[in-house]
C-alpha positions, 0 to 999 in steps of 0.5 A: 514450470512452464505450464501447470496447473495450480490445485488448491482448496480456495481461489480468491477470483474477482467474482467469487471465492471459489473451489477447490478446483484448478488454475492454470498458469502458461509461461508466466500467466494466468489462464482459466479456473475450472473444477477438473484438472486439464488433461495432461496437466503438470500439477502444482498441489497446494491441497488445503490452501487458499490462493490469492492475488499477491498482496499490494502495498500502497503505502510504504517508506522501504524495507530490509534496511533501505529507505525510499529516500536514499535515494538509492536504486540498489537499495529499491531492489533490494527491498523489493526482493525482501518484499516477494518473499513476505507475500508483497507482490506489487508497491508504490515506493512512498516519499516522506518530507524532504526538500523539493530537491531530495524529493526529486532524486528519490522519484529518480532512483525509483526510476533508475531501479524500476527501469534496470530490473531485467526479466530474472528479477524476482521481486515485488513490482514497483506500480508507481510512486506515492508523495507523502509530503511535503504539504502537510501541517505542522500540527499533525506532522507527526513523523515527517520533518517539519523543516520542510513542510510547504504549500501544493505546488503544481509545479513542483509536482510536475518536475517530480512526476517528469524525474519519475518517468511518469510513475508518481499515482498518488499525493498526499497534503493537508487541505487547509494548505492555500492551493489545496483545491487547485492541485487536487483538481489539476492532478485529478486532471492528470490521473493521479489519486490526491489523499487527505492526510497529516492534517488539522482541516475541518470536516468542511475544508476536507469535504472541499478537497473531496468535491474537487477530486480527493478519492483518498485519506492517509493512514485514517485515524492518524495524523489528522483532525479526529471525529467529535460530534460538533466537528467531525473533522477528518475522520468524520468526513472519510467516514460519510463520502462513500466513494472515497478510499480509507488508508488504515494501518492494521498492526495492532499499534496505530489503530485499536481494533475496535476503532478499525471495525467501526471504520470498516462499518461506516465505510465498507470494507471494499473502501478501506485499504489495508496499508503498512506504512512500513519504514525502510527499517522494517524486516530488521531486528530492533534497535536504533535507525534512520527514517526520513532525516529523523532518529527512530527505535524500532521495539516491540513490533513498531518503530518510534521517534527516538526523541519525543517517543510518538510512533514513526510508523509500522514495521509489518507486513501485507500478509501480517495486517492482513491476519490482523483484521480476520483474526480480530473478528472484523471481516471474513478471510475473503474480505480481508483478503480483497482489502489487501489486494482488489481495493488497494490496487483500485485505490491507487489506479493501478488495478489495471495490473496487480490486485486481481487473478485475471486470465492474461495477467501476471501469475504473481500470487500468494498461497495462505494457510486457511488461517491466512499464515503465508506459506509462498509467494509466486512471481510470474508462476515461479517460486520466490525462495 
């Protein structure tokens, strides 16, 4: 369809929930709402769903049985392709713990799969890259491999983002690390987002890191010093700083939903972004598989380390967290909605290209059920099948 116009009973826009009414799509992008049907106009009738942005995962290790950390530009592809036709439109393939040098060759093979994609590939768009690791703590080292957990090093950040092709937008480390507050500055000089996470720091070490440029916190709640009235920790400390970001995985496993919505209260759902923390065996049936040099067992709608049995990560889906919280009761549909597109994207710097139906821009969307069931992804207007 070259030119269409998209009918629906709701449009999640940047300004306001509104319809039912029409948007146009010309030759891959979005044009104007308006009320009426344009004269003339193919019909694309999606009566009775809500369309909206395509959903954007800012934190994801792979999916479909390929990881971020094989190294293996085939296999982003592949995931990417898998991704689309979840509601996933846009990602930020995530790093784990690893040595300086696999690190190095994942940002790579990122690259290489980003850079060869022609025009026909229908797959969610790689935005960048996030580290997750390796400047963590071994305290909260959860489900990364402690073997190589080091100090911020600036210099290795700069050989990672230069095998990235500069797409490296966001990275993550534990403040208590000697040298915290000079790579969150001298990454917050480059533009890239610094996030507090895997971590024991107190509240005040994480307020240190905030005041020198951290906009964001890792998977909040998990693997990090929690909130205690003596110490708020790290938690406490994503909790009062308003204009920072709080990572949250919303699959019923890592977070109770209680602990979610007092997230959300304290903090505001506009500042609460809604991750997977997918692992690459995400989208598999159950049973036994790699994950970061570590063993995992994918069972009951999560995956966990196979030797000591803590969870390794999620196995969901954008669409499905996004459910999550409104069904839960916690935020409206729009919200949850926005907190699955907008504020990740904004989070991440990437708004400037996915998270918002803005005229010009990309017509890769979503079209929901009004209970938010996914029922398509569009690419650039054109079905993903």
């Amino acid at each position: 369809m070259g030119t269409y116009a998209i009918k629906a009973e709701k449009f999640v826009l940047p300004g306001a929930l509104m319809g039912p009414g029409y948007l146009t799509v010309a030759d891959g992008a979005f044009g104007a709402y308006s009320d009426e049907a344009p004269a003339g106009a193919e019909v694309l009738d999606l009566s009775g769903k809500w369309v909206a942005p395509g959903f954007v995962d800012t934190h994801i290790h792979g999916f479909y049985n390929h990881a971020t950390t094989d190294c293996d530009a085939e296999g982003i592809n592949i995931s990417s392709a898998e991704l689309a036709r979840r509601g996933t439109t846009s990602w930020l393939p995530t790093t784990f713990t690893e040595s300086p040098e696999h690190i190095r060759a994942a940002c790579a093979a990122i690259a290489q799969a980003d850079e060869e994609r022609g025009p026909e590939f229908a797959g969610a768009h790689v935005q960048g890259i996030y580290l997750e690791g390796p400047f963590f703590t071994q305290k909260h080292v959860g489900a990364q491999n402690p073997e190589y957990l080091i100090d911020p090093s600036v210099e290795l950040f700069e050989d990672w983002q230069e095998a990235a092709g500069g797409r490296i937008r966001k990275s993550a480390l534990a403040p208590e690390h000697d040298g915290s507050v000079g790579y969150v500055s001298a990454l917050a000089a480059k533009g890239v987002v610094t996030c507090i996470g895997h971590s024991d720091a107190t509240y005040d070490q994480a307020l240190a890191a905030v005041n020198a440029g951290s906009t964001c916190f890792v998977h909040t709640y998990n693997g990090m010093r929690g909130l205690h009235h003596r110490e708020p920790g790290i938690v406490g400390c994503a909790m009062t700083t308003p204009q920072t970001y709080a990572e949250l995985i919303c699959d019923g496993h890592h977070v109770m939903p209680a602990a979610i919505n007092a997230l959300v209260r304290a903090k505001g759902w506009d500042h609460v972004v809604l991750i997977t923390d997918a692992l690459g065996c995400a989208g598999m049936p159950e049973g036994e598989y790699m994950s970061g040099g570590l063993p995992v067992v994918m069972r009951d709608g999560a995956c966990y380390l196979r030797d000591e049995g803590n969870l390794a990560g999620s196995v969901a889906t954008m669409a499905e967290v996004v459910k999550n919280v409104y069904d839960w009761g916690i935020v409206t549909a729009e919200q949850a909605i926005r907190m699955g597109t907008e504020v990740p994207a904004r989070s991440a710097g990437i708004d400037a290209v996915c998270g918002s139906i803005k005229p010009g821009r990309a017509a890769d969307f979503v079209a929901l059920e009004p209970d938010l069931t996914l029922a398509a992804t569009y690419l650039a207007g054109e079905l993903v099948k």
